[in-house]
N, C-alpha and C positions, 0 to 999 in steps of 0.2 A: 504493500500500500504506500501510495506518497508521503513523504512530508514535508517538514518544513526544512530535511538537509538535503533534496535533491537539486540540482543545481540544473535550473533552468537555460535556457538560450531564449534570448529578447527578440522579436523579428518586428514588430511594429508598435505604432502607438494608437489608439484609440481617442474617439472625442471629447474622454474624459482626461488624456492626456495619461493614462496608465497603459504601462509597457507592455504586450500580450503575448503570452507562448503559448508552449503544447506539452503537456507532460506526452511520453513516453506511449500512453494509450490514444494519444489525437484529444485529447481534455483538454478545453482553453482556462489558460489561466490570466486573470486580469491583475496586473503587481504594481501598486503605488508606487512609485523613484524610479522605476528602470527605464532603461531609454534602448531604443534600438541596436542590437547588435552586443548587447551587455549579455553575461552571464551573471546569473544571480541565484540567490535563495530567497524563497517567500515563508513569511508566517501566514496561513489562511486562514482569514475571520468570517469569509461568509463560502459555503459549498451547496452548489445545487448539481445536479444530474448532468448538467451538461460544461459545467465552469463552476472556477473558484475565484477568489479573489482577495485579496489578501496586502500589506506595506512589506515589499522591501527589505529586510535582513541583514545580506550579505551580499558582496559584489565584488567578484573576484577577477571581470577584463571590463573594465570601463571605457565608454562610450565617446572617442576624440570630440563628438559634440556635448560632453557635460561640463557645464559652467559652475563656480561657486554660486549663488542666490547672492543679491544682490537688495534683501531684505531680512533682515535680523529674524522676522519671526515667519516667516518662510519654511516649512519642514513636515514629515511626515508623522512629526509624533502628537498626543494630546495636548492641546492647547495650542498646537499651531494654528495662525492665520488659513482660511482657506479661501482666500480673493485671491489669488494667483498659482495655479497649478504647473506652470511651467518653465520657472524660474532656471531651472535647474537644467535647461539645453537652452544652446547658445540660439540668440535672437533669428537668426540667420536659417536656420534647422525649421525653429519654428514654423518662419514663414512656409517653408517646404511643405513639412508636417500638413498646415492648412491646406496647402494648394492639392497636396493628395484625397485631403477629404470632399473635396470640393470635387474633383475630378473622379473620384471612386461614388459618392452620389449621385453625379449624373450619370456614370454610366449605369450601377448597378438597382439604383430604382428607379429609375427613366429608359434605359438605353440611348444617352443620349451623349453625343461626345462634340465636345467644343472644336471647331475647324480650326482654330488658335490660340492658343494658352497667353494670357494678356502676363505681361508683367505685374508681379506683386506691386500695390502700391501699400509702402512702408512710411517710415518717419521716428520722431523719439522714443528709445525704447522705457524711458524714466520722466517720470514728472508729468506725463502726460493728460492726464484725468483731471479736466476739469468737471467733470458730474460725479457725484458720489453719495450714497445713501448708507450716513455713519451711524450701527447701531449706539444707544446710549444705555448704559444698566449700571447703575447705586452696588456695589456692592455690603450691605452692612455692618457684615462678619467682618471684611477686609478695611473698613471704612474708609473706600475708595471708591472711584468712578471707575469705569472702561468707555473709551471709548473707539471703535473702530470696527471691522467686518466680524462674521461671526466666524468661530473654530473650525478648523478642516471637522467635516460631516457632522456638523454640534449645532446645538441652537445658543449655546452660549458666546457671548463677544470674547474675542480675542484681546490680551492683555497686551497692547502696542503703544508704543513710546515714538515709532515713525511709520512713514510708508511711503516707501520710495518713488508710487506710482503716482500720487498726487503732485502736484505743483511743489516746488522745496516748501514755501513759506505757510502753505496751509499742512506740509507730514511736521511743521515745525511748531504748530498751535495745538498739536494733539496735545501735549500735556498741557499747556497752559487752560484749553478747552476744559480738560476734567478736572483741575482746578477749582473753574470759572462753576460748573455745572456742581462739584462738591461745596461748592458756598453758598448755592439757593437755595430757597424754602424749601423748592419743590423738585428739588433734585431725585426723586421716585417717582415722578408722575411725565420725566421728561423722557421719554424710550426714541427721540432721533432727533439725526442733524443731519438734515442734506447740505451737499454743495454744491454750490451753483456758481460758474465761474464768468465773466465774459470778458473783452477789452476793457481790461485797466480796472474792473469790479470784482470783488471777491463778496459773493451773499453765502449767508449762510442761513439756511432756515429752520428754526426748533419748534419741533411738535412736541404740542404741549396739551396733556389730559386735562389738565385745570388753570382757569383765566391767572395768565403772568400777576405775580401782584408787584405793587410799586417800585418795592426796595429789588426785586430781581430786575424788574425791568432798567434801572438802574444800572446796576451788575451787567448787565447786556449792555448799555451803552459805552459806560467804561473800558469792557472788552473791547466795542468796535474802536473806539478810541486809540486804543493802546495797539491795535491788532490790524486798522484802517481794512476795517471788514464789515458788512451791512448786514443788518441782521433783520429777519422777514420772520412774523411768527405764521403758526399751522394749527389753529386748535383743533380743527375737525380735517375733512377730505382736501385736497388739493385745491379745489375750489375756493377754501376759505383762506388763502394766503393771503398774506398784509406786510406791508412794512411796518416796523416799529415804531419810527418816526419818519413823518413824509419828508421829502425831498432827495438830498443827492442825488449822484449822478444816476444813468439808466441803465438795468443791465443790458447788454448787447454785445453780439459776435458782430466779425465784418469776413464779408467776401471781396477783397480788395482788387483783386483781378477785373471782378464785373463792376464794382464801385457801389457796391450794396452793403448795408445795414441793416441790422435783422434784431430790432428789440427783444427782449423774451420775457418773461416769468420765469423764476427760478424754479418751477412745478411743472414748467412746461419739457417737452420731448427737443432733446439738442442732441446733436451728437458729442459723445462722451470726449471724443477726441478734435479738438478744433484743427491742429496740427494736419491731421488725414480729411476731416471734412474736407478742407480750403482743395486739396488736390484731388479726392473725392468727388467734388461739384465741376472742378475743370475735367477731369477725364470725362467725368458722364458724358459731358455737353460736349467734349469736342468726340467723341465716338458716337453720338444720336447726330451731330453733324444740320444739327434746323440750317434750313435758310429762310432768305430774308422776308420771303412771300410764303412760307409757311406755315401751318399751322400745328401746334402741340399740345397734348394732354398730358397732365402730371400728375397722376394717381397716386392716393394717400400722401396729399400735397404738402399738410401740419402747415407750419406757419408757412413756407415759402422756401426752403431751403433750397430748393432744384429751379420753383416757378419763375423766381424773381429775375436768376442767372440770365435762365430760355427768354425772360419778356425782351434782354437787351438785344437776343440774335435772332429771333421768328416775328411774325405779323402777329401771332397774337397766341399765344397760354391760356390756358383752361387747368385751372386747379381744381380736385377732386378730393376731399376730405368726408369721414363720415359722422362730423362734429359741427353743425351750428356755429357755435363758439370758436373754436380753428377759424372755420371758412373767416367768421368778420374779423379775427385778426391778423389771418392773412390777407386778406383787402387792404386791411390798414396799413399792411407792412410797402405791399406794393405802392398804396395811393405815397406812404412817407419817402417812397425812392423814385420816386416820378414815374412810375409805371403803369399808374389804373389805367390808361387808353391800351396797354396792349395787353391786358390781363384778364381774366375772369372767374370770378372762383361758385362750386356749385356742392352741396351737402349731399350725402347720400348713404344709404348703408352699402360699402364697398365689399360686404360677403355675403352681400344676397344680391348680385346682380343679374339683369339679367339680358341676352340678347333684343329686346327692346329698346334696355336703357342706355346699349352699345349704339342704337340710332337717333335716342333723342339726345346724346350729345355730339352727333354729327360728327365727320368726317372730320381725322388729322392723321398728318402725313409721317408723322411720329409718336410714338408714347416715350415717357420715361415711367417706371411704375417703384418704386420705393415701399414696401408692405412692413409690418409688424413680420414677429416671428410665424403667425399664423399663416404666412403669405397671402395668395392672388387667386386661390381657386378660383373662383366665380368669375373672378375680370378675363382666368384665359379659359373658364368653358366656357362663357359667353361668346367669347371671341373666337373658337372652334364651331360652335351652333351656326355661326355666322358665314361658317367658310364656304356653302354653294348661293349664299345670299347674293342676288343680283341688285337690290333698293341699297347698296352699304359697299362701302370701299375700304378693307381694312387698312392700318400703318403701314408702312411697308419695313420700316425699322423699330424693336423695341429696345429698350436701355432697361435693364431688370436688375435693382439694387437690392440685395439679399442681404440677411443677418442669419439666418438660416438654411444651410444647404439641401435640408432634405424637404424643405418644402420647396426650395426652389427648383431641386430637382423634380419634386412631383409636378408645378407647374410648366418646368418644361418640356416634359414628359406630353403636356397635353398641348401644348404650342406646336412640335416639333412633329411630332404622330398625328393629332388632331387637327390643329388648325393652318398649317402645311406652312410648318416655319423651319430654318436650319440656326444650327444656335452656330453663329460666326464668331465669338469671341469669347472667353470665362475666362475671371484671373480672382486674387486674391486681393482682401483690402485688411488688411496688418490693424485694424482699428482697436484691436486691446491684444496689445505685446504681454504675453506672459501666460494669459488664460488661451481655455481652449475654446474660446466663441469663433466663428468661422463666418468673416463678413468677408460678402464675394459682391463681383458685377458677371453679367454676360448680355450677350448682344444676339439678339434674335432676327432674322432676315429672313421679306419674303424673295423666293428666288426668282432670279428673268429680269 
């Protein structure tokens, strides 16, 4: 029977970024720390009939791609951080790593294979996170705060001092933070602090079970004072975000390329990484390729982050959101960049659509389609239902921005078979260095 002294051969890694072999009988084994091409020993914590799984051990040929972690609380044991799983192979690998996952999804639950493998698009492998959602928890026994992600596979937060992956100056407020938060009233009823970064603003915003009272609120000012940080409270749902005190600056990213500005809500959906947006938003658009008498549709549009780009190069955008509230602040955002005459934005539920509602937003010569994790079902079997339709003229280019490979691949799956598209491009987009989230683009064409 196996144990834990038999000495594995590592052949791959997995989306959870664990190393995979085979015992002896064809059994996969799934081994926290090991990286490909390693020899190891596993301790196994969990066994079912067809795999086991198990941290790591012993490693006896190590891996020319394994890096030191490049965060203190980074590791396989209890009480390690577990917001970053892949610290431990060099940045480089990783990217790889991705572009295989990306590429073994489309082919194996699609059949679908890219005519050209796009260049990864990368950027800093540190400091990079301006969004973050920091658990908060009092500890009493320790008479201490925590603040930061929660434990590799735990619900409890990790006891962190930095974190390499945020900006220096906000992994540099972590202690001060639990300080700040061990001197309030109500430092039990306070369970988070997001971050929200933008041009030249740092907010931060505490949710908070019960109304701030005076002397805390105080204590937050002080902070931002000392910290030149904004502080936005949260009593309830997202919705009910406020700033503390009115004024200062606004928060906002820029797409300086197009010469756009893009206010936000620190509650609102941004990309985590501004660094890869900015090249992000220029590859889309110069691979969808609008011209100038064009016309484009930008599915699951959020504020504007693709629409606003497309309104400087096409006749005219058509933003698609399936929020009310999105649609008018992304109008606003256009009307503040001088755009409303070439813009238009329209609400909709984007997962339940349906080949009618492919005609009554008419005819454009391009998509760019940007989805949640849940992807674009609906928008491409709509748009297969469509494909012997004589009243309707499909895109003939789609620009398909993924956060999810295997939805993407399910959706192309039905573009590529169904709605008689060739998927011309798929590459990788590096947008969180270190974990195993797998954000991709690909380019779908009709052919002729």
């Amino acid at each position: 029977m196996a144990n834990g002294t038999d000495w594995l051969e590592v052949e791959s890694l997995d989306l959870e970024a664990q190393g995979v072999a085979h015992r002896a009988d064809g059994k996969v084994v799934f081994i926290e720390g090991a990286l490909p091409g390693e020899r190891v020993q596993v301790q196994v914590s969990r066994k079912k009939n067809q795999w086991e799984q198990g941290p790591m051990t012993a490693l006896a040929r190590e891996s020319a791609q394994r890096v030191r972690p490049g965060c203190p609380h980074f590791g396989m044991h209890a009480g390690a951080c577990g917001g970053c799983k892949m610290q431990h192979l060099h940045p480089a690998a990783q990217v790889a790593v991705k572009q295989r996952v990306l590429e073994d999804n489309l082919w194996h639950l699609a059949k679908v294979k890219a005519g050209r493998v796009l260049r990864p698009i990368e950027g800093p492998a540190w400091g990079y996170r301006d969004r973050a959602r920091l658990s908060v928890r009092f500890v009493p026994k320790k008479g201490t705060v925590l603040i930061g992600f929660h434990e590799r596979k735990s619900r409890y937060v990790a006891d962190m001092s930095v974190c390499p992956v945020l900006p220096a100056r906000v992994s540099a407020m972590l202690l001060p933070l639990r300080a700040l938060i061990g001197s309030m009233e109500q430092r039990d009823r306070l369970p988070q602090i997001e971050l929200a970064a933008g041009d030249g603003v740092t907010a931060l915003v505490l949710r908070h079970l019960e109304p701030v009272s005076a002397a805390d609120a105080q204590r937050l000012r002080d902070f931002a004072a000392a910290h030149d940080v904004q502080w936005w409270l949260q009593p309830k749902g997202p919705d009910t975000v406020h700033l503390l005190d009115e004024g200062g600056p606004q928060l906002a990213y820029s797409l300086p390329e197009f010469g756009i500005t893009m206010p936000f809500k620190p509650t609102d959906f941004t990309q985590v990484n501004p660094h890869i947006n900015r090249v992000l938003v220029e590859r889309a658009l110069r691979l969808l390729a609008p011209q100038a008498d064009e016309r484009v549709i930008d599915w699951f549009c959020g504020l504007g982050n693709f629409t606003l780009p497309l309104a400087t190069l096409a006749r005219e955008v058509l933003g698609i959101e399936g929020s009310e509230t999105l649609v008018a602040r992304a109008r606003d955002n256009a009307a503040a960049n001088g755009l409303a005459a070439r813009t238009r934005f329209a609400a909709r539920n984007l997962f339940e659509l349906t080949p009618d509602d492919l005609r009554s937003f008419g005819t454009a010569q391009r998509w760019l389609v940007d989805p949640p994790r849940e992807g674009a079902f609906a928008l491409a079997k709509a748009l297969a239902d469509l494909r012997e339709a004589t009243d309707w003229t499909p895109p003939r280019r789609i620009v398909y921005v993924s956060c999810n490979p295997s939805t993407l691949a399910r959706d192309a799956g039905l573009l590529v078979h169904q709605a008689g598209y060739q998927c011309s491009l798929a590459g990788v987009v590096n947008m969180f260095p270190h974990t195993a989230h797998v954000e991709s683009m690909a380019v779908f064409d009709l052919p002729g």
